[in-house]
C-alpha positions in Angstrom: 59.5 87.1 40.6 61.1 84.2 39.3 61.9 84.4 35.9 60.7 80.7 35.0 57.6 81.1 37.2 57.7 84.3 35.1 57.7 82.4 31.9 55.5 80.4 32.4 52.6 82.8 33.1 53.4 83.9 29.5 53.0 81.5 27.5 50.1 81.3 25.2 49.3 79.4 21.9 50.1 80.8 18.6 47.4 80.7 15.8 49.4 82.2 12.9 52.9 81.0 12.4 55.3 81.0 9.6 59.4 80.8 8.9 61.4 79.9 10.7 60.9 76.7 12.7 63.5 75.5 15.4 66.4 73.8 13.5 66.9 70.4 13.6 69.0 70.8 16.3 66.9 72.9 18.6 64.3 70.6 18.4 66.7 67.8 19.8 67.1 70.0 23.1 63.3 70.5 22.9 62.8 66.9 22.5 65.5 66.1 25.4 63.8 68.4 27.8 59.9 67.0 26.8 61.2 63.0 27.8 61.8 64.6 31.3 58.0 64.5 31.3 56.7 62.5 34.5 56.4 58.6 33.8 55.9 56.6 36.0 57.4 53.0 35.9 59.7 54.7 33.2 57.5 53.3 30.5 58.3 56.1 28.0 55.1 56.2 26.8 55.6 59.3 24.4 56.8 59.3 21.0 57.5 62.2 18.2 56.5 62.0 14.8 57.8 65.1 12.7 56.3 66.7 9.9 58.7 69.3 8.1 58.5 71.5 5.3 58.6 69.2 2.4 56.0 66.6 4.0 53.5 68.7 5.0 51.8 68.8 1.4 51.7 64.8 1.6 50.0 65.3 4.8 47.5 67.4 4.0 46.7 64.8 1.6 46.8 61.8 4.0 44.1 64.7 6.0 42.1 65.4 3.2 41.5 61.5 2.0 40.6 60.5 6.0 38.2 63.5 5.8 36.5 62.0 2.7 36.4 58.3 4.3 34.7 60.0 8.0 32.4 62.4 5.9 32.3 61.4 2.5 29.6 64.2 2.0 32.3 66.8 2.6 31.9 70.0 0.5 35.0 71.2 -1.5 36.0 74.0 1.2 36.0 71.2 4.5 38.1 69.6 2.4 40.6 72.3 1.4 40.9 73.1 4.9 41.7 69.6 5.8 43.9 69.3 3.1 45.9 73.3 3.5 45.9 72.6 7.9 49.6 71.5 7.9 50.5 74.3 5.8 49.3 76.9 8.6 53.0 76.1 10.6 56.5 75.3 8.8 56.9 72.3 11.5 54.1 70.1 12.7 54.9 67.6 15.8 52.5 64.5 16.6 52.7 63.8 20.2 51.5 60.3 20.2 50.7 57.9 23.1 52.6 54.7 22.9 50.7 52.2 26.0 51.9 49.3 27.3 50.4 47.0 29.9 51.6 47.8 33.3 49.6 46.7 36.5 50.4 50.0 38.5 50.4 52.6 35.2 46.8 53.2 33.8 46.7 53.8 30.1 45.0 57.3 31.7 48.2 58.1 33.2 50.5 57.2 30.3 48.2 59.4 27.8 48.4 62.1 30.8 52.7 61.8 30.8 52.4 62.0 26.5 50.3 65.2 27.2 52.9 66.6 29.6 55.8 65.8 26.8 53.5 67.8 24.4 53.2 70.7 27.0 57.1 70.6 27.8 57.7 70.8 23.3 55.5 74.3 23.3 57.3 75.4 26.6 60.5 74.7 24.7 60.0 76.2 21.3 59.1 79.4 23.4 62.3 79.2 25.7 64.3 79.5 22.2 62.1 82.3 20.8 59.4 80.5 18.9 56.0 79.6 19.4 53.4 77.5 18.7 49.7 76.1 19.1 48.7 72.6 20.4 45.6 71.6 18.0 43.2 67.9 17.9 39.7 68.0 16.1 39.0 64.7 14.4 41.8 64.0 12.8 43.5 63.5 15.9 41.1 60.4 16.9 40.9 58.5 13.4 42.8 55.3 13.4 43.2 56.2 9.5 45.0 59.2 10.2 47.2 57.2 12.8 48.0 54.0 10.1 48.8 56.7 7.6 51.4 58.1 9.7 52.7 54.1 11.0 51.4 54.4 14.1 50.5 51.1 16.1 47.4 49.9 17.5 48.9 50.5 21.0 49.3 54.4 20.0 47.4 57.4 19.7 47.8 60.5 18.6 47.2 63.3 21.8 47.8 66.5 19.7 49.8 68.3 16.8 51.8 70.6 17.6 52.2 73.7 15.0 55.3 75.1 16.0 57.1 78.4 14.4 57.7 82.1 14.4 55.0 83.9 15.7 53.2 85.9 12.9 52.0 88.8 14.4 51.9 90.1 18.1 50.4 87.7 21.5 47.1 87.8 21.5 46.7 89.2 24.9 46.5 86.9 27.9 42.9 86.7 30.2 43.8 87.8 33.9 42.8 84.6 35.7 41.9 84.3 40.0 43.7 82.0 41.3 40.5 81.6 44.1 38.0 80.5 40.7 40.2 77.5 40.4 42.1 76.7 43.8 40.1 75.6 47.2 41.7 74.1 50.1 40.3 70.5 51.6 
């Protein structure tokens, strides 16, 4: 078999992850080869906001006060959780959808090209022998959240990306039918 095609049928998310992260450096390949991402019009509709080692306390704050402003009932633990979440990966990247008007480019299909890009960073922390775990939940979707991390009103966040070294071994991987999800028209 191909090796890529290989690849590919390997992958799978990371829950627990821990030193190191790709370098600075490896992230710029990884970044290089996520902006080959379909997109249409060229409208680079994907940006990168990076979270490293020694900002991801300040996050967890910036988590923790949105959590209290969405549910300001919150017990003590929801918001430890909030507040420990970017702790859980030594690198956090927010893929974030950046829209622009375009008569022949839906905002659906920019969002879908930022999604790619996000797909395309796991791909390529595993190709250098990381890993890493796409996650949303509600942070994802609060405009507070997205002003606290200077996004604009034409942006949204699509996923964080936890990226490191996989703690652990791969969970293992479900054996999928092709037939379940493939019909011809």
């Amino acid at each position: 078999m191909n090796a890529i095609l290989s690849f590919l049928q390997q992958r799978n998310s990371a829950p627990k992850l821990t030193e190191p992260a790709p370098s600075d450096e490896q992230m710029e390949a990884i970044f290089r080869a996520a902006l080959r991402a379909p997109d249409h019009a060229w409208l680079k509709p994907t940006r990168f906001i990076t979270i490293g080692k020694d900002r991801r306390e300040a996050f967890g704050e910036l988590l923790e006060t949105c959590l209290g402003k969405r549910q300001p009932d919150a017990d003590a633990a929801a918001r430890a959780k909030a507040r420990n979440a970017p702790l859980r990966a030594p690198l956090l990247v927010v893929v974030v959808a950046h829209y622009s008007e375009h008569p022949k480019v839906p905002l659906l299909e920019q969002q879908l090209s930022a999604g790619c890009a996000a797909y395309a960073v796991l791909l390529g922390a595993e190709a250098l022998g990381f890993a890493g775990i796409w996650r949303t939940g509600a942070p994802a979707f609060d405009r507070e959240v997205m002003r606290g991390l200077g996004m604009a009103d034409n942006e949204e966040i699509v996923g964080f990306l936890y990226l490191g070294t996989r703690e652990g071994t791969a969970k293992p991987l479900p054996a999928r039918d092709t037939a379940e999800f493939v019909r011809a028209w």
